[in-house]
Structure formats: structure tokens, C-alpha cells
Short mmCIF file of the C-alpha atoms (twelve columns), coordinates in Angstrom:
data_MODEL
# 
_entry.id   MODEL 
# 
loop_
_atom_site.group_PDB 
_atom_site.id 
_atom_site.type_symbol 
_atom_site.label_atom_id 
_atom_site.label_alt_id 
_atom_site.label_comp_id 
_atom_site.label_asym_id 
_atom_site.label_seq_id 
_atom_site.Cartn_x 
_atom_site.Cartn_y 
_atom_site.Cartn_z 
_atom_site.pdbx_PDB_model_num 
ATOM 1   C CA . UNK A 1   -31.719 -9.258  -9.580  1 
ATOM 2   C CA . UNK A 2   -28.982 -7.140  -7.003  1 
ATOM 3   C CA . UNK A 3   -27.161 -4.653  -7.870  1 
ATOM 4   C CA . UNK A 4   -23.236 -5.508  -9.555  1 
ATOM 5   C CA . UNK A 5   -20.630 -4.717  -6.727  1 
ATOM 6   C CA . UNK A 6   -16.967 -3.860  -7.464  1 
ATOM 7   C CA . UNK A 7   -15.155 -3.764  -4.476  1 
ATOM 8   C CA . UNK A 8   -11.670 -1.986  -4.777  1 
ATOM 9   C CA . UNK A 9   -8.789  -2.141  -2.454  1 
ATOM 10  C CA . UNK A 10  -5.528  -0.292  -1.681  1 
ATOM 11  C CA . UNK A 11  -2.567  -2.227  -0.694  1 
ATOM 12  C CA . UNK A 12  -0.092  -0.872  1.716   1 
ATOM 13  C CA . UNK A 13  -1.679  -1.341  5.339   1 
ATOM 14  C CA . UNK A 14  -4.987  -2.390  3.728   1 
ATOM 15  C CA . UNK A 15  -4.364  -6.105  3.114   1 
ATOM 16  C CA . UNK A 16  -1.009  -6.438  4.804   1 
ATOM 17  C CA . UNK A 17  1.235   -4.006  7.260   1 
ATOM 18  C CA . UNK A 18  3.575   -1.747  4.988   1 
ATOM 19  C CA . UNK A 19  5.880   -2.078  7.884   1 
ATOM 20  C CA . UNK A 20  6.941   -5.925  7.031   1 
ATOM 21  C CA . UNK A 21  7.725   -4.174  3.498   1 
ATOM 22  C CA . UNK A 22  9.905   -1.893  5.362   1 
ATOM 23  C CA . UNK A 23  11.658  -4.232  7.233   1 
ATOM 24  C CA . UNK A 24  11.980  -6.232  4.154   1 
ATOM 25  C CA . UNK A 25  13.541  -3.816  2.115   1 
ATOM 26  C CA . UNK A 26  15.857  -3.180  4.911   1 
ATOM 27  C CA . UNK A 27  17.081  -6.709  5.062   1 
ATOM 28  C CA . UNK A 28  17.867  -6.467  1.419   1 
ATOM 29  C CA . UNK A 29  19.453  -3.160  1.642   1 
ATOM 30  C CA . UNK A 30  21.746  -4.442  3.976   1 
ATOM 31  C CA . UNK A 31  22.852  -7.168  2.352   1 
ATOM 32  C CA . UNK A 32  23.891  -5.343  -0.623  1 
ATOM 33  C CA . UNK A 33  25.605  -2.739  1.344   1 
ATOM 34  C CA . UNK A 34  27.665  -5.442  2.869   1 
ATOM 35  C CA . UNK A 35  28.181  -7.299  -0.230  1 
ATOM 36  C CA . UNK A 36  28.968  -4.126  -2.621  1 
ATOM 37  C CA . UNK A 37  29.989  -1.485  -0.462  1 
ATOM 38  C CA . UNK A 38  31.486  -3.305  2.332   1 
ATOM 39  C CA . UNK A 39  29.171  -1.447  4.752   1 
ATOM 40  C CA . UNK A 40  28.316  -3.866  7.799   1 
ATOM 41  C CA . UNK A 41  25.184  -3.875  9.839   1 
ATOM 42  C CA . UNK A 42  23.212  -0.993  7.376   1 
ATOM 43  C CA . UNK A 43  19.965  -2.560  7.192   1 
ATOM 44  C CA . UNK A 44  19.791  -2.975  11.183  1 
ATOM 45  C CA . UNK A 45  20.394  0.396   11.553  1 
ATOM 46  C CA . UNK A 46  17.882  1.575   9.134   1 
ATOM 47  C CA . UNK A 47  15.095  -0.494  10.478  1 
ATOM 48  C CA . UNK A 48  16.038  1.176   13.806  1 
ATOM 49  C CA . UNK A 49  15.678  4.341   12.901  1 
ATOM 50  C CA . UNK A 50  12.743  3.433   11.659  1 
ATOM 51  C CA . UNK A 51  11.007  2.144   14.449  1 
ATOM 52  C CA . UNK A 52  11.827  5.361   16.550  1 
ATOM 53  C CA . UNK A 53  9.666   7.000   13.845  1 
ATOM 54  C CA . UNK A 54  12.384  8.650   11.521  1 
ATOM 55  C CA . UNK A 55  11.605  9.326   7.971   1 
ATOM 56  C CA . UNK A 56  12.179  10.151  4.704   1 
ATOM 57  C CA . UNK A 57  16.006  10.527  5.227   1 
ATOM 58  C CA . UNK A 58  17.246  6.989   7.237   1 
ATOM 59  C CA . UNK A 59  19.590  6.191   4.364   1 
ATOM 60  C CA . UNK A 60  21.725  9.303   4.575   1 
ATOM 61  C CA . UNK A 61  21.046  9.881   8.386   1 
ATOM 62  C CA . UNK A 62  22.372  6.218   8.789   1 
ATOM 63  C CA . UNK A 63  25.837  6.664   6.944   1 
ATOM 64  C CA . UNK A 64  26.289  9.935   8.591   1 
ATOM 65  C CA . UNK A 65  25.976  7.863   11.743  1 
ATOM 66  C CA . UNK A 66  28.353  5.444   10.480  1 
ATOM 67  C CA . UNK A 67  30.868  8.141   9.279   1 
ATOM 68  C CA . UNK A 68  30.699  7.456   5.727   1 
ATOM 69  C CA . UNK A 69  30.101  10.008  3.514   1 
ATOM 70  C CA . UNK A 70  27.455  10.070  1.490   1 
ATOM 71  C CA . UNK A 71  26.779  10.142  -2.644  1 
ATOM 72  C CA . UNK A 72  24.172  10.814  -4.838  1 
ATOM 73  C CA . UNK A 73  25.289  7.906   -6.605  1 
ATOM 74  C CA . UNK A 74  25.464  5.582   -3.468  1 
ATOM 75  C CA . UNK A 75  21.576  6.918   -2.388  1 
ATOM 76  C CA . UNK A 76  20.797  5.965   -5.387  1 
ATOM 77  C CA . UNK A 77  21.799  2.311   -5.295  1 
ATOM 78  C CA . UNK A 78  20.548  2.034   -1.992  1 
ATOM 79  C CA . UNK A 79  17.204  3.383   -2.931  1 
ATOM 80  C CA . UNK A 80  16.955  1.292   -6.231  1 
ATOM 81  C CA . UNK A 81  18.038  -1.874  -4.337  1 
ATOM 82  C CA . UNK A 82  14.920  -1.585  -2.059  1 
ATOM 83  C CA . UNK A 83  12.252  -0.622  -4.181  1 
ATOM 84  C CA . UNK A 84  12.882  -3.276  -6.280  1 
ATOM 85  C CA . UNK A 85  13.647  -6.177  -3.844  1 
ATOM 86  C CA . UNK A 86  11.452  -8.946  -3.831  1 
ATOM 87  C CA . UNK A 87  10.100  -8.625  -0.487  1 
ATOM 88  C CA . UNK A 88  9.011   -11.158 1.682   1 
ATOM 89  C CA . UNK A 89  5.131   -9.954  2.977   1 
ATOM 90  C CA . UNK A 90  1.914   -12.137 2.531   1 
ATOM 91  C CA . UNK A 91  -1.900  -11.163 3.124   1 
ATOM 92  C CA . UNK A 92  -3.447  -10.491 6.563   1 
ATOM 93  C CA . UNK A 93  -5.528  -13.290 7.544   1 
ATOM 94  C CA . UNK A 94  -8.181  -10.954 7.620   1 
ATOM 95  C CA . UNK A 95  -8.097  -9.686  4.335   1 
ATOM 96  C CA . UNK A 96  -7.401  -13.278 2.278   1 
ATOM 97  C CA . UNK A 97  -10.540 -14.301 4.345   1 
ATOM 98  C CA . UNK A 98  -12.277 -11.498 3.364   1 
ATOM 99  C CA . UNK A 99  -10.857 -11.827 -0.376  1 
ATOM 100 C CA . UNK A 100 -12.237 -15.062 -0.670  1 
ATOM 101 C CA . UNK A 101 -15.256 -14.117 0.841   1 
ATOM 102 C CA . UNK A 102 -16.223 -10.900 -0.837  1 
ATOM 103 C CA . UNK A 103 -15.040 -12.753 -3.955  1 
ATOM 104 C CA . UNK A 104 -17.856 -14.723 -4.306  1 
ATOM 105 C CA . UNK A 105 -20.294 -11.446 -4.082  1 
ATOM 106 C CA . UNK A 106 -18.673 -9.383  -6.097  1 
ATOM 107 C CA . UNK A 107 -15.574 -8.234  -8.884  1 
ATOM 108 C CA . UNK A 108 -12.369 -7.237  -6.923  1 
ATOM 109 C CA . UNK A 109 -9.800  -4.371  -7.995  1 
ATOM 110 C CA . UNK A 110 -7.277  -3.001  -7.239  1 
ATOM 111 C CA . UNK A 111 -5.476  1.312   -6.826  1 
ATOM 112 C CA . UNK A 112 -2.788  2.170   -5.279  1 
ATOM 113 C CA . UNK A 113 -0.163  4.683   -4.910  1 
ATOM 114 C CA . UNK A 114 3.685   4.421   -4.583  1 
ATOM 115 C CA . UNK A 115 6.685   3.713   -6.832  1 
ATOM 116 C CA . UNK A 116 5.783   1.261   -9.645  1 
ATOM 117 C CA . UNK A 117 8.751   -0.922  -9.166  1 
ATOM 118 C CA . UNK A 118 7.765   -1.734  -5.233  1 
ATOM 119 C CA . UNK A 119 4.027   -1.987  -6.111  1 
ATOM 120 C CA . UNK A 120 4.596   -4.217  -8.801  1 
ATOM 121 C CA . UNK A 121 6.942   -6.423  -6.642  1 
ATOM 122 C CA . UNK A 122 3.944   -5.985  -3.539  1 
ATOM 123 C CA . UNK A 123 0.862   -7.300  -6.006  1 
ATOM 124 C CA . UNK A 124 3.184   -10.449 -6.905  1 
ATOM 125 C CA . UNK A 125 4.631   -11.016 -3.634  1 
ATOM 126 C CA . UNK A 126 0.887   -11.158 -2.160  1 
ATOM 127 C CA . UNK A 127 -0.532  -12.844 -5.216  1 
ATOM 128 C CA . UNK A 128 -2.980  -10.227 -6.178  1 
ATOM 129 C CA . UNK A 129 -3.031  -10.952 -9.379  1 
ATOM 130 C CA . UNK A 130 -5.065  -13.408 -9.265  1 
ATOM 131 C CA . UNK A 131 -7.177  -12.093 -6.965  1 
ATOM 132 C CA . UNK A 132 -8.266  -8.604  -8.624  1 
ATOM 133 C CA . UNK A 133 -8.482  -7.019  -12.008 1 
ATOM 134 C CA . UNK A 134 -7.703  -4.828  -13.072 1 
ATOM 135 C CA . UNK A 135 -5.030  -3.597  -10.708 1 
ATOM 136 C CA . UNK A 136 -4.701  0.459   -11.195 1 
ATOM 137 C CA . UNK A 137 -1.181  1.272   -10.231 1 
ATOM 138 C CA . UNK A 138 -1.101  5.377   -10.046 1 
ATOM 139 C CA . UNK A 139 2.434   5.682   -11.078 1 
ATOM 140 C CA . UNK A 140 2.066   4.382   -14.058 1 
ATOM 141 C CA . UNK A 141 -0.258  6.638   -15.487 1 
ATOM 142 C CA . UNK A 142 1.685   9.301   -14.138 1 
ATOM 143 C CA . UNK A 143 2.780   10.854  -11.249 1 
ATOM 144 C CA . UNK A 144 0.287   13.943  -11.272 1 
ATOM 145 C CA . UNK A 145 -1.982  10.859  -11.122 1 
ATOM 146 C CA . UNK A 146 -1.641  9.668   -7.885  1 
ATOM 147 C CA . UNK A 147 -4.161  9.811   -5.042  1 
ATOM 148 C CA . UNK A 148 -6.517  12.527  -4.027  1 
ATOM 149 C CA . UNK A 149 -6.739  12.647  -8.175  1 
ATOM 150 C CA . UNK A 150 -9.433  10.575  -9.286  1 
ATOM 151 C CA . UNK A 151 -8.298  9.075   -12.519 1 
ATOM 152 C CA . UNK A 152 -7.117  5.884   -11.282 1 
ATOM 153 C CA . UNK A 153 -10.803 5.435   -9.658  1 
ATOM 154 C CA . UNK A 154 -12.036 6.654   -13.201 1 
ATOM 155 C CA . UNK A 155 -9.674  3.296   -14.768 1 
ATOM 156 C CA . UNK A 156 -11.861 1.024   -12.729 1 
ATOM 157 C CA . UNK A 157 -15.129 2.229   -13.809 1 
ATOM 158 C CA . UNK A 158 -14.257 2.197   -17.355 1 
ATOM 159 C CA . UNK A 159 -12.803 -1.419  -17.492 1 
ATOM 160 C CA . UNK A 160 -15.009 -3.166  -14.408 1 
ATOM 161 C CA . UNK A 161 -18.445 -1.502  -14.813 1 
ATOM 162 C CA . UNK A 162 -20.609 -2.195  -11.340 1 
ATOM 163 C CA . UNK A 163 -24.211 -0.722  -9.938  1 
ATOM 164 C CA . UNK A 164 -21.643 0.209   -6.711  1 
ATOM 165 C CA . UNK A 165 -18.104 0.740   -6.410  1 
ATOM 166 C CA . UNK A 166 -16.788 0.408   -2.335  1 
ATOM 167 C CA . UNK A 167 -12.926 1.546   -1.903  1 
ATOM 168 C CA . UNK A 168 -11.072 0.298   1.056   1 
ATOM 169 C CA . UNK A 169 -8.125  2.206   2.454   1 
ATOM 170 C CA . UNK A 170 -6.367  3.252   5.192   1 
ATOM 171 C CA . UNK A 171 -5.258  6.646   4.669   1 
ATOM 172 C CA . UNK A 172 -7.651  9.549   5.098   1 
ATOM 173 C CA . UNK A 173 -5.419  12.394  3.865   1 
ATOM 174 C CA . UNK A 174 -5.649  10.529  0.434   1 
ATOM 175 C CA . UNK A 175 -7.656  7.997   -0.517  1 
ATOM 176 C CA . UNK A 176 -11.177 9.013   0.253   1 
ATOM 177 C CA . UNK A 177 -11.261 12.280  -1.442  1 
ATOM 178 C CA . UNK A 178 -10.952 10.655  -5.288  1 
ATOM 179 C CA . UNK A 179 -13.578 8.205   -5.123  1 
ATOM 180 C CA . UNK A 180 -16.036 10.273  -2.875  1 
ATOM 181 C CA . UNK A 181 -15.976 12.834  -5.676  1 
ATOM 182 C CA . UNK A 182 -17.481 9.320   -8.085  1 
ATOM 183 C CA . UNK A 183 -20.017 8.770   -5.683  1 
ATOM 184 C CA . UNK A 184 -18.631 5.301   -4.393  1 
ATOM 185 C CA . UNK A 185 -19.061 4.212   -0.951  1 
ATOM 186 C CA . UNK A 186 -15.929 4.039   1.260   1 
ATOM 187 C CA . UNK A 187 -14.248 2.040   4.153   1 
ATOM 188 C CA . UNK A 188 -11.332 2.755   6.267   1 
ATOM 189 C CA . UNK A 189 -9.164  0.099   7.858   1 
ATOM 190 C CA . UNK A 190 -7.668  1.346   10.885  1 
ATOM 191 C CA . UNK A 191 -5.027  -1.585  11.174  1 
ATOM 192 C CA . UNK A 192 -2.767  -1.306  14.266  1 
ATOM 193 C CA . UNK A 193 0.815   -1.021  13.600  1 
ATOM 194 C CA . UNK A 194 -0.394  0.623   10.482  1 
ATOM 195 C CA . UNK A 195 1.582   3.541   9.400   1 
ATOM 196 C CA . UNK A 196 -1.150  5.806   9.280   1 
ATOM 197 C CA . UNK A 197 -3.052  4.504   12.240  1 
ATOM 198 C CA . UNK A 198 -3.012  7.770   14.221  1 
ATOM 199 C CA . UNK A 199 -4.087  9.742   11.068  1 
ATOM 200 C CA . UNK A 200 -7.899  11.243  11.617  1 
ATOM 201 C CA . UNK A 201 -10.622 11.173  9.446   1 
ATOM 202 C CA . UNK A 202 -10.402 15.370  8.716   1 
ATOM 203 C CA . UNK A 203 -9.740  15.174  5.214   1 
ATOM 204 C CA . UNK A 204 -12.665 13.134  3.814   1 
ATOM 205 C CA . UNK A 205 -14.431 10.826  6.516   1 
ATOM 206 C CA . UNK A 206 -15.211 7.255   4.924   1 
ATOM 207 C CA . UNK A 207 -18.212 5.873   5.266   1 
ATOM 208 C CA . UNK A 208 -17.722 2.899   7.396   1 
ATOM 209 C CA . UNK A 209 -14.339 2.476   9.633   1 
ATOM 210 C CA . UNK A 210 -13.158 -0.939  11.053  1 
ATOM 211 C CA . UNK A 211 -9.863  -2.673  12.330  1 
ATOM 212 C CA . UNK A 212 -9.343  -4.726  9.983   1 
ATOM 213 C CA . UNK A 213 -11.029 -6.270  6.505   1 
ATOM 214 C CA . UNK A 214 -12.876 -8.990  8.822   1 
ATOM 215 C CA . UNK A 215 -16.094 -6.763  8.973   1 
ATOM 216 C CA . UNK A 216 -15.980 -5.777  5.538   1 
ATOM 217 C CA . UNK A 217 -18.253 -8.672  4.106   1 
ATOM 218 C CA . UNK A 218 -20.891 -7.606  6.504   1 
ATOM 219 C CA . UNK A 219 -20.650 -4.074  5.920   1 
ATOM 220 C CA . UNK A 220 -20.984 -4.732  2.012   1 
ATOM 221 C CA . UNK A 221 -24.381 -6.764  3.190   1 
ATOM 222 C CA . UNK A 222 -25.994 -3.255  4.557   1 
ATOM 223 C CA . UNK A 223 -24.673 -1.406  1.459   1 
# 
């Protein structure tokens, strides 16, 4: 008899591009800065900003470009309007191929990091729920909880024991270090247009590396 496999995936850039999230939320920001706040043209000018690589600050940065001052209370809408948007994403082909594929080898799960309102919108949007259990969402055991720190690998194990647990990611600086320490077996996707594309493999190399989740059913084969 072989060996149980549980193969667990992050989400952002791992089964989809983060970036049509971005541009997503943007959309919807923009339409409730129009609607609300009588602000034309925001989301535009936030997804530009974006694409000439700003970060962390676009909301502000854009209404100082605009000339409209800015409010802790107005941030605050604008950031609570697009983390809980429902945003309009949907699997790579790649990885619903390989869902389906690996599916029928092994259990599925998923951990991932980010704000629990967006994540939670992200596993519906892309229909993971069906797809994976159980689906380990960092922030909701706590925010000291989120990736390198292994815990959320640890929920797996407990609830989906396997013989091997693979994680597939795309960010070295974080998601490799966690389930190294647990002795699983790792895989980076390297998906262009991916937000951490350029990053390089000096924090914890994975084990395999590919493009995209296509070689992933094969690479479970030599595992």
C-alpha cells in the first residue's frame, strides 16, 4: 500500500495572480469613492500606482495627488471597502488542472496568510472550498500566527493526518521556513507576474521550483 499524501497549498500567486485581486479591489474602491465620497477616477489611479511598483501607501499617496486631504476615518473606509469586496479572480488553468489531478492522489489543504476578511472572500471567489479541507487561514488563529510560524502547518497535521505533507508556495521569505522545520517536502511556484517573482530562494530553498502548478503532479510522482 503507498504512502497517504496531503498536499497543501497557499493562495495568493500560487493558484491565481494576487495582482487580479489587486486590480479588483481597486475597481471596487473606486466605485465607492465615487459613489460616497464623490471622488472620481480613485481606483484608476490606485491601480496605476500600482503597476509602477508603489506600495503600502497608494491610498493616501493617491488623494494627496488628487489634493484631498486625507483622514484616518476616510483610510479606513477605503481600506475596509477592499478587503472585503467580493473580488472577481478564478483559478489558473494550471492549478484547477492540477487540483483535479492531484485530487485523485491525494487529500488537498489549504494555509495562507493575509487579512481574514480578503482570504475568506479569495477561498469563495475561487471555490476552494470544495476543493480542500481544511483551509488554515493564519489570521484567524492570530496574528503572531502567521507565516514563518509553524502552527498553521501544525493545524493540518492534526486534522488531515498523511505519511507526507508537500506545501506549495510562492514566497521564499515566508512560507518554506514553517513547514521545513515539520519535515514536509516543499515546492515553489515561480509564476510570472507574480508579486514575489523576483524574490530568491535565500531564506529557506524549497525543494522543487517550477512556473507554474502544471509540473506539480509529476513532481509528487518522484516524491
Amino acid at each position: 500500500m503507498g504512502r497517504s499524501i496531503c498536499v497543501v497549498f497557499d493562495i495568493d500567486d500560487t493558484l491565481y495572480l494576487e495582482r487580479d485581486y489587486v486590480h479588483s479591489g481597486f475597481d471596487a474602491v473606486g466605485r465607492w469613492a465615487a459613489k460616497c465620497v464623490q471622488i472620481g477616477d480613485f481606483g484608476e489611479r490606485c491601480w496605476k500606482l500600482f503597476t509602477m511598483g508603489r506600495r503600502g501607501s497608494i491610498f493616501d499617496d493617491v488623494l494627496n495627488e488628487m489634493g484631498i486631504q486625507s483622514s484616518l476615518e476616510l483610510i479606513s473606509a477605503l481600506v475596509e471597502t477592499y478587503r472585503t469586496h467580493t473580488p472577481s479572480i478564478s483559478l489558473a488553468a494550471d492549478a484547477s488542472e492540477a487540483l483535479a489531478e492531484i485530487g485523485r492522489i491525494a487529500t488537498i489543504a489549504i494555509v495562507s496568510d493575509g487579512p481574514l476578511a480578503s482570504q475568506s472572500r479569495k477561498v469563495e471567489a475561487l471555490g476552494l472550498s470544495s476543493l480542500a479541507a481544511p483551509i488554515v487561514l493564519t489570521e484567524a488563529l492570530g496574528s503572531e500566527f502567521r507565516k514563518p510560524h509553524p502552527k498553521g502547518f501544525e493545524q493540518v497535521q492534526q486534522r488531515r493526518p498523511a505519511d507526507l505533507f508537500v506545501y506549495v508556495a510562492d514566497n521564499p521569505r515566508k512560507d518554506f521556513t514553517g513547514p521545513k522545520h515539520l519535515g514536509w517536502k516543499t515546492v515553489r511556484v515561480r509564476r510570472e507576474g507574480g508579486l514575489h517573482c523576483g524574490v530568491e530562494n535565500l531564506v529557506a530553498a524549497p525543494d522543487f521550483e517550477m512556473k507554474d502548478c502544471s509540473g506539480l503532479p509529476e513532481a509528487l510522482a518522484h516524491l
